[in-house]
BAFIFI-42627 format. One line per field, with one value per residue (C-alpha): residue number from 1; y, x, z. Coordinates in Angstrom, 2 decimals. Example, Ala and Ser with C-alpha at 12.3 -4.5 7.8 and 13.67 -1.06 7.14 Angstrom:
BEGIN
lonu <- [1;2]
yy <- [-4.50;-1.06]
xx <- [12.30;13.67]
zz <- [7.80;7.14]
//
This chain:
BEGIN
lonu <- [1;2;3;4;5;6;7;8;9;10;11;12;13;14;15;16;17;18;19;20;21;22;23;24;25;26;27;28;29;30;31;32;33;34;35;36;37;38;39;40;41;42;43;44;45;46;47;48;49;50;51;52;53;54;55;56;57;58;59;60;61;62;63;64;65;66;67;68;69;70;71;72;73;74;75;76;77;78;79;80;81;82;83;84;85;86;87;88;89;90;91;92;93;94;95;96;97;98;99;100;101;102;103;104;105;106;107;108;109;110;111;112;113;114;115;116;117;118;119;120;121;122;123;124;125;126;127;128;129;130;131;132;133;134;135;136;137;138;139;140;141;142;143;144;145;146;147;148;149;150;151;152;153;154;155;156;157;158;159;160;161;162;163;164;165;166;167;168;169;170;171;172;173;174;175;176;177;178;179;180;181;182;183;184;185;186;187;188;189;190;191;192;193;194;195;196;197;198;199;200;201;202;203;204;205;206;207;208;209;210;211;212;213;214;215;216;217;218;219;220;221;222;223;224;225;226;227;228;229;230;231;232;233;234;235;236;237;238;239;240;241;242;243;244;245;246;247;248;249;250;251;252;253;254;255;256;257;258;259;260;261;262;263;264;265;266;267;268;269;270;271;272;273;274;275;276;277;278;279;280;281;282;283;284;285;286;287;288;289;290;291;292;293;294;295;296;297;298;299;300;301;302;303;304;305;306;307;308;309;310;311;312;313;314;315;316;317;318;319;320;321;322;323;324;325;326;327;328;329;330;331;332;333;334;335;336;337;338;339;340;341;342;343;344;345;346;347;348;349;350;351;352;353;354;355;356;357;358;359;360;361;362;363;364;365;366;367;368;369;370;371;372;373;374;375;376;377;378;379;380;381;382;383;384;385;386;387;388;389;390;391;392;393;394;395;396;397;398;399;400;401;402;403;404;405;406;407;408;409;410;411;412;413;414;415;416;417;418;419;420;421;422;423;424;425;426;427;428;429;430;431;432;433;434;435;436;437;438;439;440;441;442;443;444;445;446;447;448;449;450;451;452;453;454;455;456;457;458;459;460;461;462;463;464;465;466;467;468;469;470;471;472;473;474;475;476;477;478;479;480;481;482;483;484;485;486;487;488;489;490;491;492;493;494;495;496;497;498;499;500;501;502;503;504;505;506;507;508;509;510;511;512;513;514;515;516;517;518;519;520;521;522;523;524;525;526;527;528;529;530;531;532;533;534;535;536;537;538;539;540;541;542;543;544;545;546;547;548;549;550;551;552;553;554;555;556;557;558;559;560;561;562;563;564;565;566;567;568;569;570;571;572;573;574;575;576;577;578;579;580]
yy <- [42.58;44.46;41.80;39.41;41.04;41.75;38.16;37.21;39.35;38.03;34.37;35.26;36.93;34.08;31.70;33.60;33.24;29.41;30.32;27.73;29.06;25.96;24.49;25.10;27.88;30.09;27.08;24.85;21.23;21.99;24.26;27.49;30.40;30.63;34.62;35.74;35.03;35.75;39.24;39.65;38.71;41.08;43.77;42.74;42.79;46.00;48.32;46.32;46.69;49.98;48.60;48.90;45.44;44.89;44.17;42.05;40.26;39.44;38.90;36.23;34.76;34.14;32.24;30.29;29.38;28.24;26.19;24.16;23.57;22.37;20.58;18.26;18.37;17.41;14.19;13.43;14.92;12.69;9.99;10.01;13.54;14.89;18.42;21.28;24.10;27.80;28.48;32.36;31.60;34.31;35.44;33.33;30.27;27.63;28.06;31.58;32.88;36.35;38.52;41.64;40.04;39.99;36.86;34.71;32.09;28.17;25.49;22.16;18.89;18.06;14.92;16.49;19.65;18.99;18.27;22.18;23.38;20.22;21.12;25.01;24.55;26.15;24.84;25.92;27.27;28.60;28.40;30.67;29.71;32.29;33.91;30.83;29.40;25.40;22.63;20.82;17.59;17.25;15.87;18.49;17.85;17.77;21.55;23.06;22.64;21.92;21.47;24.63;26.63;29.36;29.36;31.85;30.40;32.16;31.61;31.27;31.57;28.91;31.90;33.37;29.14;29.08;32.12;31.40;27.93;30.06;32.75;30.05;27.47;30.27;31.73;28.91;27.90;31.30;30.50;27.45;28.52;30.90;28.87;25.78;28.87;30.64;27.22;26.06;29.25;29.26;25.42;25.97;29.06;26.58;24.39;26.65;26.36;29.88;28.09;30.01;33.88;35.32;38.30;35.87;33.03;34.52;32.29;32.76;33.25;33.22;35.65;37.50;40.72;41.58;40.22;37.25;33.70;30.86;27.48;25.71;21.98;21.88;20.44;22.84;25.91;24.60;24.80;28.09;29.94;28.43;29.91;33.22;32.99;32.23;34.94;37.55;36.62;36.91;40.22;41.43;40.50;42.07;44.93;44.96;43.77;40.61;39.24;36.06;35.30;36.42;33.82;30.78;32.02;32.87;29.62;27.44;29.58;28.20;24.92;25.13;27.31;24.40;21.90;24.02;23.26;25.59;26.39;28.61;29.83;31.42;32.70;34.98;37.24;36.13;33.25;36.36;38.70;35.45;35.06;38.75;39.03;35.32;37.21;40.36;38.72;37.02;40.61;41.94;39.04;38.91;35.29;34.94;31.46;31.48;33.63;30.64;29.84;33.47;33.79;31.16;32.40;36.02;34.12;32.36;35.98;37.12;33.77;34.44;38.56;37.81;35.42;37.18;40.70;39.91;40.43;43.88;44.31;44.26;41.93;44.18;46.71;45.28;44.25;47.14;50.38;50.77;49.72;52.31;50.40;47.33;48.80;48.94;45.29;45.38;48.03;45.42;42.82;44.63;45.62;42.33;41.10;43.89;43.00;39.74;40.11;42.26;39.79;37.61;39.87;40.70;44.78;45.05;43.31;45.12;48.51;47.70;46.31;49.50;52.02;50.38;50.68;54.41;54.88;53.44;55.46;58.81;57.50;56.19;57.99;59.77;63.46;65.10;68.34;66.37;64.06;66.94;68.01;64.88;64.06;67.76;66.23;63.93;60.95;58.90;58.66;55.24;55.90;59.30;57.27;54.72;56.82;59.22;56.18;54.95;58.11;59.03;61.78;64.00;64.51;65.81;62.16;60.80;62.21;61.01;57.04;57.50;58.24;55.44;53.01;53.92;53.55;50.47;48.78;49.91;48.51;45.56;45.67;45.49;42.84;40.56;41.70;40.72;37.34;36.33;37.73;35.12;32.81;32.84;32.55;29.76;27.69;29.19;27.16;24.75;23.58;24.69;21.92;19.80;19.51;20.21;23.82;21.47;19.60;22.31;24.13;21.10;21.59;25.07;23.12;20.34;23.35;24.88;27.57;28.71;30.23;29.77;25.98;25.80;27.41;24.76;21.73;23.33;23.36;20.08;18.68;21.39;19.12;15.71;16.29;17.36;13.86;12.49;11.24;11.25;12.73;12.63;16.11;14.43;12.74;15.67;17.52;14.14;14.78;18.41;17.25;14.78;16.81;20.06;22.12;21.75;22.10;21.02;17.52;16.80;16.85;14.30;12.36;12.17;11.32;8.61;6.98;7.87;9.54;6.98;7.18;3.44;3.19;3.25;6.45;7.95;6.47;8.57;11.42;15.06;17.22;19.28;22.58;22.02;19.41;21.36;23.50;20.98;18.88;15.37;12.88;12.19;15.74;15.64;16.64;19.65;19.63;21.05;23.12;23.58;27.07;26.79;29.81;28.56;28.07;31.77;33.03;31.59;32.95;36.16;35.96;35.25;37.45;40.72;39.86;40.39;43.50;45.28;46.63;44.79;46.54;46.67;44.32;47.52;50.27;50.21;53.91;52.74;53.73;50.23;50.54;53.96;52.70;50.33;51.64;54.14;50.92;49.88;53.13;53.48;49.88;49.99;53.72;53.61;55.43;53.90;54.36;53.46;50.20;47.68]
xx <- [-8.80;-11.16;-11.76;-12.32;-14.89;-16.94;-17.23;-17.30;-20.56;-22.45;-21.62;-24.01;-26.32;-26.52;-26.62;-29.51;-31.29;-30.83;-29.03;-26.69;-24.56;-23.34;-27.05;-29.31;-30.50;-27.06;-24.73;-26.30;-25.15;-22.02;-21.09;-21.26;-23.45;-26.62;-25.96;-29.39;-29.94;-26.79;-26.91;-30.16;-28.20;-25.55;-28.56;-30.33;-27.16;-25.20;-27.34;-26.77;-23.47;-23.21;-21.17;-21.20;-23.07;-19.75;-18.33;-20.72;-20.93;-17.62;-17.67;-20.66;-19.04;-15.75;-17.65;-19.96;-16.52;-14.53;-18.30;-17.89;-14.48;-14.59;-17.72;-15.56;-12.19;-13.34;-14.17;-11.08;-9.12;-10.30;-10.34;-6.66;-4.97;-4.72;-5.50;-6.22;-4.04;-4.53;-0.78;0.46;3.42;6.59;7.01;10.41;8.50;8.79;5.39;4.70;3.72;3.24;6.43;4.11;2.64;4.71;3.21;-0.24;-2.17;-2.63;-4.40;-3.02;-3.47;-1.11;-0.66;3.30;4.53;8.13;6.46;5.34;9.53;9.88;7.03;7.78;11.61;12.20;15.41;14.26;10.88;9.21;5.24;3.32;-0.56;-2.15;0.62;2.56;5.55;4.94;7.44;7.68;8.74;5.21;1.88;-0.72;-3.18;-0.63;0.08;-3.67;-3.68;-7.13;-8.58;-8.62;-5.99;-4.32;-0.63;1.99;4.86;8.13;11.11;14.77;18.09;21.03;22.18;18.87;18.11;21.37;20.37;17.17;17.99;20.47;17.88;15.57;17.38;19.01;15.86;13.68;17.17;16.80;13.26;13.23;15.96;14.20;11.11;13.41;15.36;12.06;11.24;13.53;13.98;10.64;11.03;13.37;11.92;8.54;10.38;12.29;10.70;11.86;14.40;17.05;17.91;15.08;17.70;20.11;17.86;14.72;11.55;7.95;4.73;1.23;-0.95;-4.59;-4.94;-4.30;-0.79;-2.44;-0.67;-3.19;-3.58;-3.26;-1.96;1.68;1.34;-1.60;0.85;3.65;1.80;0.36;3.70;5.23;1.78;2.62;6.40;5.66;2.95;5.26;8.12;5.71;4.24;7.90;8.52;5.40;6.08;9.50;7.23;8.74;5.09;6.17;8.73;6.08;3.44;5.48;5.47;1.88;0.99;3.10;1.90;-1.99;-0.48;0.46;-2.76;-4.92;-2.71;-4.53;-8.41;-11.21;-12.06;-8.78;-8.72;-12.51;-10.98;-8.18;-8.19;-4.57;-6.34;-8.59;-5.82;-3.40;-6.32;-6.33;-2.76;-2.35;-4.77;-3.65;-0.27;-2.30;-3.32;-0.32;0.65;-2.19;-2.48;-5.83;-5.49;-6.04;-9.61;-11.89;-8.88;-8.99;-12.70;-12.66;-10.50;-11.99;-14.96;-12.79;-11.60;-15.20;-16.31;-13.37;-13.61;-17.67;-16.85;-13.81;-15.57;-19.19;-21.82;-21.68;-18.14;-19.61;-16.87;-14.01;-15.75;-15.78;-12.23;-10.66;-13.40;-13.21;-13.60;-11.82;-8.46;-9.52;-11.97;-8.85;-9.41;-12.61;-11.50;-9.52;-11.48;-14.29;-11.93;-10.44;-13.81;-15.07;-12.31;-13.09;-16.52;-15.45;-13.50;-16.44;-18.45;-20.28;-20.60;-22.99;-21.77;-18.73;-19.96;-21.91;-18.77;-16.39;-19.41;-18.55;-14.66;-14.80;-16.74;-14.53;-11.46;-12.79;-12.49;-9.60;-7.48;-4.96;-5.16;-1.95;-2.64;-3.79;-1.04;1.44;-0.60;0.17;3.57;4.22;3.16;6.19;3.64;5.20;3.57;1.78;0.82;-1.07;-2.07;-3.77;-5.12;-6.49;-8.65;-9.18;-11.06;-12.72;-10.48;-10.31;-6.92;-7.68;-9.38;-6.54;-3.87;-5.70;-6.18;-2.04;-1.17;-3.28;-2.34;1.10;0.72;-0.81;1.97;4.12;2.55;1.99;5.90;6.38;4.19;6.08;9.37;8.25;6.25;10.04;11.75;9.21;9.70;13.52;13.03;11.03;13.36;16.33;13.82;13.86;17.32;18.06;16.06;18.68;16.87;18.21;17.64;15.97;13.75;13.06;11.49;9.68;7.98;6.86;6.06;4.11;2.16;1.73;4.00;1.55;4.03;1.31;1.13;4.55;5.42;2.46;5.29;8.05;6.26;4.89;8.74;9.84;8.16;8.42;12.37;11.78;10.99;12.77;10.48;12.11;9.20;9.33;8.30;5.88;4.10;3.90;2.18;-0.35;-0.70;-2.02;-3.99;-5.59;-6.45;-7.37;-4.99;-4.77;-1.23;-1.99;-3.74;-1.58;1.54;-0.14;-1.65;2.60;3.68;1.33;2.11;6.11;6.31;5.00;1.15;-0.48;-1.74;-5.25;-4.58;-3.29;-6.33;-9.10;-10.55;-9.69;-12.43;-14.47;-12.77;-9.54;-9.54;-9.82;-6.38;-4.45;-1.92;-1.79;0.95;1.53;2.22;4.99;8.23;9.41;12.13;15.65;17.24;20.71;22.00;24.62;25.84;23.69;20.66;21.14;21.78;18.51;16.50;18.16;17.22;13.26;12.83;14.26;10.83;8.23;6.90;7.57;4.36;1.36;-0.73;1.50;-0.78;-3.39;-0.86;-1.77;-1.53;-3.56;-1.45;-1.71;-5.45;-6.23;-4.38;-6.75;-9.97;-8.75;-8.38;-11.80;-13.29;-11.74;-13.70;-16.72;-17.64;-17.12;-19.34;-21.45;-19.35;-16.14;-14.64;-13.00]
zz <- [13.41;12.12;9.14;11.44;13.32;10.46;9.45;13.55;13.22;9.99;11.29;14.82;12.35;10.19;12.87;14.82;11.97;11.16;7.75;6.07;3.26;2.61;1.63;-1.30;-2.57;-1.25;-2.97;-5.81;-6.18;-7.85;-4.79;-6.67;-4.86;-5.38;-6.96;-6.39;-2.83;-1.78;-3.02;-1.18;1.92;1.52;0.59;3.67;6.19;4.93;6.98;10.15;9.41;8.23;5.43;1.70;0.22;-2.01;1.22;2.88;-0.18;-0.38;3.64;2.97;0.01;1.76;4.72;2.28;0.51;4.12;5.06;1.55;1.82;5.73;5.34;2.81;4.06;7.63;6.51;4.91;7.61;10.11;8.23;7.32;8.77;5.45;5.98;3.41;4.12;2.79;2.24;2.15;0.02;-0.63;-4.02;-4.91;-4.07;-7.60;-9.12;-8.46;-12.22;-11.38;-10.18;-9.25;-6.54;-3.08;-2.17;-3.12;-1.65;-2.41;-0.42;-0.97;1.18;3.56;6.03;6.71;7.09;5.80;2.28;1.88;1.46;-0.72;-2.92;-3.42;-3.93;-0.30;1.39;5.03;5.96;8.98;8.96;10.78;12.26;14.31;15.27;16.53;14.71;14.22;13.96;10.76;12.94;14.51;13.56;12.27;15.33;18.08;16.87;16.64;13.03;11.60;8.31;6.13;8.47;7.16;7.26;6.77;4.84;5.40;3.84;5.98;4.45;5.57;7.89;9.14;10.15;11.94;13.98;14.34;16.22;18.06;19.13;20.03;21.81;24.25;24.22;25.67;27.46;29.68;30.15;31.03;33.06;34.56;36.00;37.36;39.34;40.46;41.37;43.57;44.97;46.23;47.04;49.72;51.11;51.39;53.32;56.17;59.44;61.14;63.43;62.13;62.22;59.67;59.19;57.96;56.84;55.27;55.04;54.54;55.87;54.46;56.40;55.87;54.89;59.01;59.01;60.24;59.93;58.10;58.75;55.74;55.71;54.63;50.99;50.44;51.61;49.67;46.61;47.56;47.92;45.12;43.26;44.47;43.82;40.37;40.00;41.61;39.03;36.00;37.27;37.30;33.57;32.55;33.98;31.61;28.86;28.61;28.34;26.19;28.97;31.89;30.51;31.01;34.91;35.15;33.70;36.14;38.77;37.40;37.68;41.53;42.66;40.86;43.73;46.73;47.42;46.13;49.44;49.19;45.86;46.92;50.00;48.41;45.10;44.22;41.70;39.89;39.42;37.98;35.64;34.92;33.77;31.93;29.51;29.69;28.30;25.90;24.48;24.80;22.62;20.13;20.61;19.40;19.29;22.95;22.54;24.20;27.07;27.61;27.74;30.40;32.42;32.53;34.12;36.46;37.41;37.95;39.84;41.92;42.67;43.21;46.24;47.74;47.46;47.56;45.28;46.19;47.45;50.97;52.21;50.58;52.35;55.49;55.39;53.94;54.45;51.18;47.29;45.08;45.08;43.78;41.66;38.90;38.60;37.37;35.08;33.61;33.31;31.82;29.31;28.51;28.43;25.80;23.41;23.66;22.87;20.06;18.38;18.46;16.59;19.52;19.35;21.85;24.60;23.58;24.28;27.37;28.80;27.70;29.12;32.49;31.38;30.72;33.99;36.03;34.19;34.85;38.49;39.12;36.81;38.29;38.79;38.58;40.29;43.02;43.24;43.15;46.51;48.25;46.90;48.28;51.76;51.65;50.18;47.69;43.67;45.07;48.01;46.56;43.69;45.81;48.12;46.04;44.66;47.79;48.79;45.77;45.02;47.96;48.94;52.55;53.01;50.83;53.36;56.19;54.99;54.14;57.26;58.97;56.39;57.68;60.57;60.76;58.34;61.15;63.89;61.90;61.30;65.25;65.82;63.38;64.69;68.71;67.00;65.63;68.68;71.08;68.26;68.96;72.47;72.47;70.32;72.55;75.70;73.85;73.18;76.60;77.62;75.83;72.31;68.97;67.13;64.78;67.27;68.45;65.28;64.49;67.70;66.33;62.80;64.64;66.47;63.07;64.16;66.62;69.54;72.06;71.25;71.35;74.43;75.93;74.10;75.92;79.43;79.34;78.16;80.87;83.79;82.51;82.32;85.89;86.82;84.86;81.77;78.27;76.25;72.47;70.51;68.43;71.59;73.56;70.71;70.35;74.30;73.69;71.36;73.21;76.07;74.24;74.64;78.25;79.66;83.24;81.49;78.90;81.29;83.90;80.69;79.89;83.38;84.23;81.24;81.44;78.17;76.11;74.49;73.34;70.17;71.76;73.52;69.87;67.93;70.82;68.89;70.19;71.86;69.43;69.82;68.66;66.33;63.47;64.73;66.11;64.28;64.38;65.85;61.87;60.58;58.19;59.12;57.55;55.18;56.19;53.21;53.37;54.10;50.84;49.15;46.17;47.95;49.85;45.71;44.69;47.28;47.61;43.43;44.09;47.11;44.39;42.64;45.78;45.82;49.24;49.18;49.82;47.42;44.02;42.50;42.49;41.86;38.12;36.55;33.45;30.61;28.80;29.53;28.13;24.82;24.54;25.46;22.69;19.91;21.19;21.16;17.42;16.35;17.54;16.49;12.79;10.65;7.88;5.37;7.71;5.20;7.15]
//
């Protein structure tokens, strides 16, 4: 890493200053360096470094040697896919010459990969590039390889292949696995409507921050929960640092929060923190193949927290009364983003970023003493941890905010239990009124389960029935709509026209005030999932992976992060005559 950054930092230097190793006088026509001038370089550069000249010599010489080679294998490369690979070869290979050496290097051209075992007498190979094993099958450019990569070549007996394809193929088996079961387990979960015993037949919700419901349009919040199912189940795996396993969640959790509009994804933080831990799995990977994905989506992160929070956190603030929870996500994302910046060569970016880092640890680290007070209160280790942060470290505040926050979860509790209990009722009206269970939760889906609304369906069928006018769900709903809301006026509007609403009558547009609530006659019809033993397996399965607690997402205790900001710490404060 460390290799890397030295040569990440004398390619901004030499690019600042407009130099081109590859040009006269640094290479002559013959593409040897130009010795003089080079060795001023690496005189010139050391003490920025605060390296020995020998080594930025030999860092300068190995870029002017990559620029010379890429400058003419480009060409050829994408004129034909013939690439020039820098093979790291074991020692066995056929034309090794020198037994003391473990292994040695050799760039050859290449338009095939299966032509590199062929070539060194290797039966069955694996090659290595950046950390990711390729498939001799494939083109070059389909795999990321470019001209001049550097490949690992690894030889694999008849045995190790055999278990290899084993370990592989069950491997990507149980994660593909995986996803299709997270998947469909949050499928059908999208697609209940609450007509049936939640005890029994569990289905979600989205709500604020309040424990308020939101009115998103039904493809929109399918996507959205099967974002969060996915996110939930790859925050699980991470946290049994099964990161490789966690990533192929996270990323097909991307896939479905990219479905829902921006207008949503700047609403809510849940987009940030999925771009938080896709690179944080990245890291925890050392897939620095993915450095300019991972850069990207660090600024997604910060786009995101900047118009959820405010510039200054003011909306956080006004939401929640306080910052110091979710201050542990910027902690992380200034972190990511300071090794980032370090592998680029960037040092002082670096630094500027960890100084924020290190402030922000000396914060919100936990204090045990104090969290022995409050766990000695009967407070659990996350609910001192978070409230310790949440008031800046005073545990008489700390207890306080606890014991509100606890209460309010419970209230919040009771309101959900007497929203389902009215829910229950009104679908019991319902079907009383001689209308299906399902009818009568597609009433509540056509009202966008608001109760209110749907209570207004059930009195407006309640009187036409009266009189005896069959009125169709769906129309009654386009009848609210039409009048506003308005019980009184949507019931006449049914009975003078005995149930039945013209086209012309359906095409009027809504009053103002509730036509951006209001369904229309057209809303899809939700999907009825079967209540099979399988389907009740899979969900039970996904629901294991949501955290009970709203707030697990900030319940970091900063282990990972303090070995890191250790690493960093280590790199960027070597002394001058530190050799890398």
């Amino acid at each position: 890493m460390e290799e890397q950054n030295t040569e990440a930092k004398l390619k901004n230097q030499l690019k600042q200053e407009k130099i081109q190793l590859w040009n006269p006088p640094y290479t002559d026509d013959d593409n040897q360096p130009g010795q003089q001038h080079m060795q001023e370089l690496a005189e010139r550069y050391a003490p920025l470094l605060c390296l020995p000249s020998e080594e930025v010599g030999a860092a300068l010489e190995s870029i002017r040697v990559q620029a010379v080679k890429r400058g003419k294998g480009n060409k050829t490369f994408r004129e034909t896919n013939v690439a020039s690979l820098e093979l790291l070869l074991p020692r066995d290979s056929k034309k090794v010459t020198s037994a003391a050496d473990d292994t040695r290097k050799e760039t050859r051209k290449y338009s095939h990969l299966k032509s590199i075992a062929e070539d060194y007498g290797l039966k069955h190979i694996k090659l290595i590039l950046n950390g990711k094993t390729l498939c001799v099958d494939r083109r070059l450019d389909e795999q990321g390889v470019k001209n001049h990569s550097k490949m690992m070549v690894l030889k694999v007996s008849d045995a190790e292949l055999k278990q290899q394809l084993s370990e592989e193929e069950e491997k990507k088996k149980n994660q593909n696995e995986s996803v299709q079961r997270t998947q469909k387990g949050f499928q059908i979960l999208s697609e209940r409507d609450g007509s049936e015993d939640p005890d029994t037949t569990p289905f979600l919700e989205i709500a604020d921050q309040r424990g308020n419901p939101l009115t998103i349009p039904h493809k929109e919040k399918k996507a959205l929960i099967l974002a969060m199912g996915f996110h939930e189940k790859g925050r699980s795996l991470m946290k049994k640092k099964q990161f490789d396993n966690a990533l192929c969640h996270l990323l097909q959790a991307d896939q479905q929060f990219n479905k829902c509009g921006s207008a949503l994804l700047g609403s809510v933080d849940n987009y940030a923190v999925l771009q938080l831990d896709i690179v944080w799995c990245y890291r925890a990977l050392e897939a620095l193949s993915c450095l300019d994905d991972g850069k990207n989506r660090l600024q997604r992160a910060e786009d995101c927290f900047l118009k959820c929070y405010g510039e200054q956190q003011e909306r956080l603030r006004m939401i929640k009364g306080n910052t110091g929870r979710e201050e542990v996500l910027f902690l992380r994302l200034y972190l990511l983003q300071s090794l980032l910046s370090y592998l680029e060569g960037n040092d002082a970016q670096a630094r500027h970023q960890l100084s924020k880092v290190e402030s922000l640890y000396s914060r919100l680290s936990p204090d045990s003493e104090k969290m022995t007070q409050l766990m000695s209160l009967g407070f659990t280790e996350r609910e001192a941890r978070l409230g310790l942060r949440a008031c800046q470290g005073d545990v008489q505040e700390a207890a306080i905010h606890i014991s509100n926050q606890r209460q309010e979860r419970e209230e919040l509790k009771q309101r959900e239990r007497r929203k389902r209990s009215r829910r229950m009722e009104v679908i019991s009206t319902l079907t009383e009124l001689g209308y299906s269970r399902r009818d009568a939760a597609r009433a509540l889906h056509l009202a966008d389960g608001d109760v209110d609304r749907a209570c207004a369906v059930s009195t407006c069928l309640s009187v036409c029935l009266s009189v005896c006018v069959s009125v169709c769900l769906s129309v009654c709903v386009s009848a609210l709509r039409l009048t506003g809301g308005d019980v009184q006026s949507a019931t006449q509007l049914l009975l003078d026209n005995q149930g039945v609403l013209s086209p012309e009558l359906l095409s009027v547009s809504p009053p103002s005030t509730s036509s951006s609530t209001t369904p229309s006659p057209s809303s899809e019809e939700p999907s009825t999932s079967s209540n099979s033993t399988e389907d009740n397996e899979l969900v039970n399965e996904v629901l294991e992976d949501i955290s009970r607690h709203e707030e697990d997402y900030l319940d970091l205790t900063l282990e990972e992060e303090s070995q890191l900001i250790t690493a960093m710490k280590t790199y960027l404060n070597r002394g001058p005559t530190h050799t890398v």
